[in-house]
Structures are given as C-alpha cells and as structure tokens.
C-alpha positions as CSV (number, residue, x, y, z in Angstrom):
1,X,0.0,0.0,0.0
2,X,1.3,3.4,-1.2
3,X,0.2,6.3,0.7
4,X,2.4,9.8,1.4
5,X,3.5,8.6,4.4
6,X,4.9,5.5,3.4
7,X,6.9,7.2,0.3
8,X,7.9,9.7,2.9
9,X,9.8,7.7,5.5
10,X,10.5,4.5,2.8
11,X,7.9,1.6,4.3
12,X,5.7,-0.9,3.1
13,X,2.5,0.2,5.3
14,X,1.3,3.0,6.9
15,X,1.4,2.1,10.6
16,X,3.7,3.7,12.6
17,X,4.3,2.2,16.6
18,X,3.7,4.5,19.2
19,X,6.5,5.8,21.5
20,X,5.1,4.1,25.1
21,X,7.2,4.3,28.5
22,X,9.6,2.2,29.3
23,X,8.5,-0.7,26.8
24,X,9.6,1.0,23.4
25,X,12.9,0.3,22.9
26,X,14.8,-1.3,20.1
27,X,13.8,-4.7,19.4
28,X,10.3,-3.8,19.4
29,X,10.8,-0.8,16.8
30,X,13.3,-3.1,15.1
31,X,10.6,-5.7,14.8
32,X,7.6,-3.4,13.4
33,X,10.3,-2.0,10.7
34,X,11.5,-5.5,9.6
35,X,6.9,-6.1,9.3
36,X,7.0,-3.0,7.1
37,X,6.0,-0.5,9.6
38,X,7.8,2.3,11.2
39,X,8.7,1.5,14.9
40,X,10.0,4.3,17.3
41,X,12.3,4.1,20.1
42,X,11.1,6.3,23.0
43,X,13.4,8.6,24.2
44,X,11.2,10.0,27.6
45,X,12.6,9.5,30.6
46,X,15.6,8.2,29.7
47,X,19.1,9.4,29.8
48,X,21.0,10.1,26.8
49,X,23.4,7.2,27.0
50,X,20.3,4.6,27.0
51,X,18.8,6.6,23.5
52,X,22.6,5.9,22.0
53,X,22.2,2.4,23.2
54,X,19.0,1.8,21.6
55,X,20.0,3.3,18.6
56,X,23.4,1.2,17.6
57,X,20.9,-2.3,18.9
58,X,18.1,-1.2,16.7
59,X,20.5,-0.8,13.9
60,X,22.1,-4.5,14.4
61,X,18.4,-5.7,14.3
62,X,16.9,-4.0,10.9
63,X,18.0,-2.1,7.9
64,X,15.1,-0.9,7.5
65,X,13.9,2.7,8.7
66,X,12.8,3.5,12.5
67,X,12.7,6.8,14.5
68,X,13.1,8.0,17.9
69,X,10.5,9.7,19.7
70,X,11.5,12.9,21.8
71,X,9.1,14.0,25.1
72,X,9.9,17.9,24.9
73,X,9.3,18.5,29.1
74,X,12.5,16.2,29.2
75,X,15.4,18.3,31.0
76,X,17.9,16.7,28.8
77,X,16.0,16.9,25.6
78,X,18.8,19.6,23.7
79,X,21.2,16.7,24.6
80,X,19.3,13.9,23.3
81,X,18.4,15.9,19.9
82,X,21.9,16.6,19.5
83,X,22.6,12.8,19.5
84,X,19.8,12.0,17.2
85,X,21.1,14.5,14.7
86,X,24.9,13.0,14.9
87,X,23.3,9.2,14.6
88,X,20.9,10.5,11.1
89,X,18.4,8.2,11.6
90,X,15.2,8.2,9.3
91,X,12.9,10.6,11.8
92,X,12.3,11.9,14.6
93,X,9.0,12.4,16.2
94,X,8.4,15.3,19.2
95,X,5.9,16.1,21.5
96,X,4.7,17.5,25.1
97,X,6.3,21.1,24.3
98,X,7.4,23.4,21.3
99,X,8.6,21.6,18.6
100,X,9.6,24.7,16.6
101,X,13.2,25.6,17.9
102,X,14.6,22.5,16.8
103,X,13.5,22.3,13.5
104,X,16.0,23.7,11.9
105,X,18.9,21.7,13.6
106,X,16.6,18.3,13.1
107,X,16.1,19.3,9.1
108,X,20.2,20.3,8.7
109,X,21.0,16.2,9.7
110,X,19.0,15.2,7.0
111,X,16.4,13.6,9.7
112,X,12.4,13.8,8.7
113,X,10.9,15.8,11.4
114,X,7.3,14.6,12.3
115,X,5.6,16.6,15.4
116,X,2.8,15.6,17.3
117,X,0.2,18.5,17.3
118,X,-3.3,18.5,19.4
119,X,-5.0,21.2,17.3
120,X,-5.7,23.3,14.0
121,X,-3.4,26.3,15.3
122,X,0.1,24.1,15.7
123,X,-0.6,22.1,12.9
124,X,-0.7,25.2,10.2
125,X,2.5,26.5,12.3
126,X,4.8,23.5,12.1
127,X,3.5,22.9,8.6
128,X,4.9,26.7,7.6
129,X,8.2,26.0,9.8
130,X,8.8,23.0,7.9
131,X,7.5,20.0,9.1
132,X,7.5,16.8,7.0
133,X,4.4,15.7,8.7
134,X,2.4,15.5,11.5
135,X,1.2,13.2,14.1
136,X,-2.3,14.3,15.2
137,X,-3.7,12.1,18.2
138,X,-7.2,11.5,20.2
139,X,-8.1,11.3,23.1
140,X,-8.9,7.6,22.7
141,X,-5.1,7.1,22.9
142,X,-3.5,5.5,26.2
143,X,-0.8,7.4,28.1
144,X,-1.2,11.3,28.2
145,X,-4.4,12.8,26.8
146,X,-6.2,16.2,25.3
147,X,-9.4,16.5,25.0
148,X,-10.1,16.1,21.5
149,X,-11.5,13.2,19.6
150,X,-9.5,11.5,17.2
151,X,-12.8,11.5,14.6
152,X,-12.5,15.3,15.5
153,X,-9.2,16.2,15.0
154,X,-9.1,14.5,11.4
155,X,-12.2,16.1,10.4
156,X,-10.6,19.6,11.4
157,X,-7.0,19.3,11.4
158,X,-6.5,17.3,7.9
159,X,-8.3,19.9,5.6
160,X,-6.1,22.4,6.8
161,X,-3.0,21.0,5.8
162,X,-0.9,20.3,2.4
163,X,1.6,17.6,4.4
164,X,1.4,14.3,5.4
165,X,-0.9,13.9,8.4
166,X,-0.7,10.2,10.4
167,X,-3.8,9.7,13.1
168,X,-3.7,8.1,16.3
169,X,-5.8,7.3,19.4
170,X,-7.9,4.5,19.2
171,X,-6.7,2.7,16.1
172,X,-6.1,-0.9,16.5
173,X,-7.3,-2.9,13.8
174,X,-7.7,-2.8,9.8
175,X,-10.9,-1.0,9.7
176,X,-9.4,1.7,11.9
177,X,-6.5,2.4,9.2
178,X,-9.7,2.6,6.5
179,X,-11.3,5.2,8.2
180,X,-8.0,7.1,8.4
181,X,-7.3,6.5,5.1
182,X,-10.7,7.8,3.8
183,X,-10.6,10.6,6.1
184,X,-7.7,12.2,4.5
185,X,-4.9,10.5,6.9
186,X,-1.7,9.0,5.1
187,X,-1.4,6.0,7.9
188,X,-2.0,5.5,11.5
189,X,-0.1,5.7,14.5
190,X,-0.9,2.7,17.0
191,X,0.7,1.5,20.2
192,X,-1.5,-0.8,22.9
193,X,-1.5,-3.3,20.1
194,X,2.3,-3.4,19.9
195,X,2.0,-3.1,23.6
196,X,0.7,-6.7,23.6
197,X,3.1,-8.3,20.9
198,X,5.7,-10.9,21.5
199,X,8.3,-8.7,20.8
200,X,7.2,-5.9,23.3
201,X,10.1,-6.5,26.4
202,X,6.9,-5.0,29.1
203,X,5.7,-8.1,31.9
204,X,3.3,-10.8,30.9
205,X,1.2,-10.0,33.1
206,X,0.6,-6.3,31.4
207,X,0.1,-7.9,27.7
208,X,-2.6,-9.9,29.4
209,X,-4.4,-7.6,31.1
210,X,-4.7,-5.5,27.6
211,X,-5.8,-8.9,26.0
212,X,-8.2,-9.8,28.7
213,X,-9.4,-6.0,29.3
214,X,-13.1,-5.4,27.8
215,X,-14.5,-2.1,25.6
216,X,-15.1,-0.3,29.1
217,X,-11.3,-1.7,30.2
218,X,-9.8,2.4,30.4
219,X,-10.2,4.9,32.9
220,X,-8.8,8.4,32.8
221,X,-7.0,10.4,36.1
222,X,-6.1,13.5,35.8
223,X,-8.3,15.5,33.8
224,X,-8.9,17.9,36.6
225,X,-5.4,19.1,37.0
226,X,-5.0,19.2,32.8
227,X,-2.4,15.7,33.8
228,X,-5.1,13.5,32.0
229,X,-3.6,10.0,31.8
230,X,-5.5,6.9,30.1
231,X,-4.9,3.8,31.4
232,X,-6.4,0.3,32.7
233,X,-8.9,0.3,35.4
234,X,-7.5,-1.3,38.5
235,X,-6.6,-0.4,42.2
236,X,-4.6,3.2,40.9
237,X,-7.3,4.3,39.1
238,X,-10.1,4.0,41.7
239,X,-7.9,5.5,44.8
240,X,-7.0,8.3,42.7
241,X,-10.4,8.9,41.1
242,X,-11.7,8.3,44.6
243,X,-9.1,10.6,45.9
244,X,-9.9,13.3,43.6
245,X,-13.1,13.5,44.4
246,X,-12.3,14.5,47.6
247,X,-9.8,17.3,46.9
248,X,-8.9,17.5,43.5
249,X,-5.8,20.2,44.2
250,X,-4.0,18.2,46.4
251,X,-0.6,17.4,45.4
252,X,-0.2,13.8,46.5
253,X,-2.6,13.0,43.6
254,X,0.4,13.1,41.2
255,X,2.2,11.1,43.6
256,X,-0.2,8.1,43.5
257,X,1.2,7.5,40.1
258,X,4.6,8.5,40.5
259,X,6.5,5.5,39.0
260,X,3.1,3.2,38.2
261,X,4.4,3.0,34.3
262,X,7.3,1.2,35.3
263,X,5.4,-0.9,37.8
264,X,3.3,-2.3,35.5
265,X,4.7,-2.5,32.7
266,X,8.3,-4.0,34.0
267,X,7.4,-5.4,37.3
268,X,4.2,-6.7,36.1
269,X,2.2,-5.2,39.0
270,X,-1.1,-4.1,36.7
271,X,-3.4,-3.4,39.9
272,X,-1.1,-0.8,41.5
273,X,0.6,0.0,38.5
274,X,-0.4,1.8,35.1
275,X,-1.1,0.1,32.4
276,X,-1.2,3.0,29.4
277,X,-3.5,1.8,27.1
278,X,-6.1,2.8,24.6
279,X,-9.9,2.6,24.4
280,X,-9.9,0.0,21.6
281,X,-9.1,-3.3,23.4
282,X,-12.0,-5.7,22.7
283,X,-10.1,-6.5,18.9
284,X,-7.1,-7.3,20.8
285,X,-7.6,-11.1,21.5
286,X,-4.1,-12.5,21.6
287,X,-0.2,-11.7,21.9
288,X,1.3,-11.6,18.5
289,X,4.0,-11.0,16.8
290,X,4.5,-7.1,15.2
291,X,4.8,-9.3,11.6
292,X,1.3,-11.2,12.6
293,X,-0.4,-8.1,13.7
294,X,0.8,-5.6,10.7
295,X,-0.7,-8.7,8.2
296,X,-3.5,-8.7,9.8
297,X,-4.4,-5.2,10.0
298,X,-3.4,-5.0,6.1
299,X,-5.5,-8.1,5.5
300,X,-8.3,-6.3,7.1
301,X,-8.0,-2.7,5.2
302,X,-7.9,-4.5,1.7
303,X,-11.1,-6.5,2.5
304,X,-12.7,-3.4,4.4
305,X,-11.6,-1.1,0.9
306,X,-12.8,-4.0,-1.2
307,X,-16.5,-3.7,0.6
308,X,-16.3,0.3,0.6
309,X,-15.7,-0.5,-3.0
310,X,-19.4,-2.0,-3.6
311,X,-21.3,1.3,-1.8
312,X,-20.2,3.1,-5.1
C-alpha cells in the first residue's frame, strides 16, 4: 500500500508504533520496521546514554527505517536531539512542548521531522516551519491525553493541511487504518497493540491484562489538573479517582502515580501499576508478533476497501 507517508519515510504500510514508556525500545521498533511498519524508540525519561544504546541495537536488528521519539518537558532533551542528529536516523517524532526551535537543527541532519500537534493552530504553524508531517492524536489514545477526539481532530485538522498527516488514538485494527485513510490520513499511529506483541520486552502480566481488558477496560486520572492519563482500570485508578473527588488540588494526587508505568509495565504489578493503554481493546484477542499483527491489520483494510468499493 502506497500512501504519502509510506513514500515519505520509505515503508511498506502506513502504521507507525507508538513511543510508550519504558517498553519502546529497540527490538520492538526493530521488529515493526523489519513487518513493514515504522517502529519508534522512545526517548522519555531516559538518559542520553540509553537513547545511543537503543540506537546502535536497533541498527544490528533491521536495515530498515525507524525513528526515535522525543518527550519535549524532558530536561535533557537539547542533549538527546543533538545525539539524534549526529546518529541520522530516518525521523524523529516530538511532543509535550514546542517543537519549533529545533526544526531547523533536526532538518540540517537530514532527519524527517514529524511533530505531534493537538489542534488546528500548531498544525498550520509547524506545517509553515517545515514539518515533513504531522502526528495528530485522540483522546482515545493510552498514556497522556487532550481532549479532543481523534474523529474530531481528522475532520478539522486534515483539511487544513498540504503535508502528510498520520492519526492516532484509538486505532487498533484494519478498519481503523480505513477510516484514516478515507478521512484524508496517510497512515496511523498505534501503540497498545504493539503493547501486547511478542516482541514488546513489558511483563506478561501487562500484555494480558490488555488482552483480557473489555470495551469499558480504560479509565482516565487527571483530567482535573489538565495531567489526564488513560490507562487500565485497576486499584490506581479508583484510589485516585476516589481521591480526587475528595480534593482535587492536592498534590499527593500526582504522587499516587509516580512511577506506576514502570510498575506495570516491567514489574508486572497491573493493579497498583499503570497500564497506558487505549480505548480499543476488545479487537485485541491474543499476543502476536508485530509481523502477525501488521498482516492482519493489512489483510483487514484490503477487504474493508474492497467492501467500501461495492457502496459506489
């Protein structure tokens, strides 16, 4: 399948992997780029050494093209750009801040620069500074959250813009890519479902708690303080929802989930740790492998075009 995006960053399919906490490193980006796709190693919260790490393993595991993800509230961010630009690889996605002021350094490397924007008003802006595309995400997505709808942000966002535009929140399974597709989108961005895949280093016990989790599986914390986090509903969410309730300005709300990515995720504690997940979890029956789950999706799109097809 040929769309902007995949003649943009050189891949088969339009799927990009999602930069999650602590569980997108290299061989899970490595293994979505060898199934066609474009994985991401995420760069938040870790230190600059780790990012170089990641890079020279990811390399040793694909030829293919992958990107790094940079969280922009990260203290050492100018440090890890810098290393990004020195190591060229394909692209670079940024979010949680201003984009802008590294543009320029990002486009001088030769490195595809791919923001992720929440609204109309930063889309148009990184579009005139020079963007190669854009990653525009809903708030059915897991992890941090706005407020918009991913339905609502392609029906705004993509008329606005001449570059290529990649949707995520909520997107999961074949169909999902068609709609994106015939909403103006040049591919999806997804990351639960790489969440559960064989490849994904995160605890058992997390991948099975997406694959068991049902259509009302998610909870969000936060919203009240504008620190709106998706995840699975467990023990976290209900103290802290319960907590909030209570006194939503007190501090040791941000506390309770100090650290719960990590719990979860790596110690495999998914009632007192975070699970970051998305809303669309009931298509997620099984752990697979990145190459099983890009198939599928593909698979699905073809047959889901093929029907649209018949509606003419």
């Amino acid at each position: 399948m040929k769309t902007r995006i995949t003649e943009l960053l050189n891949i088969k399919y339009p799927i990009l992997q999602g930069a999650m906490a602590w569980v997108s490193e290299a061989r899970l980006a490595a293994a979505v780029s060898n199934a066609g796709g474009a994985g991401i190693i995420a760069a938040g919260g870790r230190d600059v050494e780790w990012v170089k790490e990641q890079i020279d393993l990811a390399r040793t595991l694909t030829d293919k093209p992958f990107g790094v993800n940079v969280t922009l509230m990260d203290k050492n961010k100018d440090e890890k750009i810098d290393l990004i630009c020195n190591e060229k690889v394909s692209f670079i996605t940024l979010g949680a801040g201003n984009p802008l002021p590294y543009f320029e350094k990002i486009k001088q490397a030769g490195i595809k620069v791919i923001p992720v924007v929440p609204n109309i008003r930063l889309a148009k802006r990184v579009e005139d500074k020079g963007a190669d595309a854009l990653i525009i995400e809903g708030m059915e997505a897991g992890g941090h959250i706005g407020k918009i709808s991913s339905l609502s942000l392609m029906t705004q966002v993509i008329p606005e813009v001449n570059i290529p535009v990649v949707a995520a929140g909520g997107f999961a399974d074949g169909r999902g890519l068609t709609a994106a597709l015939v909403m103006g989108a040049s591919g999806i961005q997804m990351g639960t479902r790489f969440y559960a895949s064989k490849e994904c280093l995160a605890h058992i016990n997390a991948k099975n708690a997406i694959v068991n989790a049902d259509d009302m599986g998610t909870e969000i914390t936060g919203y009240v303080n504008n620190h709106a986090i998706r995840s699975l509903k467990n023990k976290v969410t209900d103290k802290y929802i319960e907590l909030e309730r209570e006194n939503p300005s007190d501090e040791s709300l941000r506390g309770l989930r100090a650290g719960t990515s990590k719990k979860a995720s790596i110690d495999g504690d998914v009632e007192w740790g975070l699970v970051q997940a998305g809303q669309s979890l009931s298509v997620i029956k099984s752990i697979q492998s990145c190459e099983e789950i890009i198939n599928e999706i593909m698979l699905d799109a073809k047959e889901t075009i093929r029907k649209i097809k018949t509606l003419i």
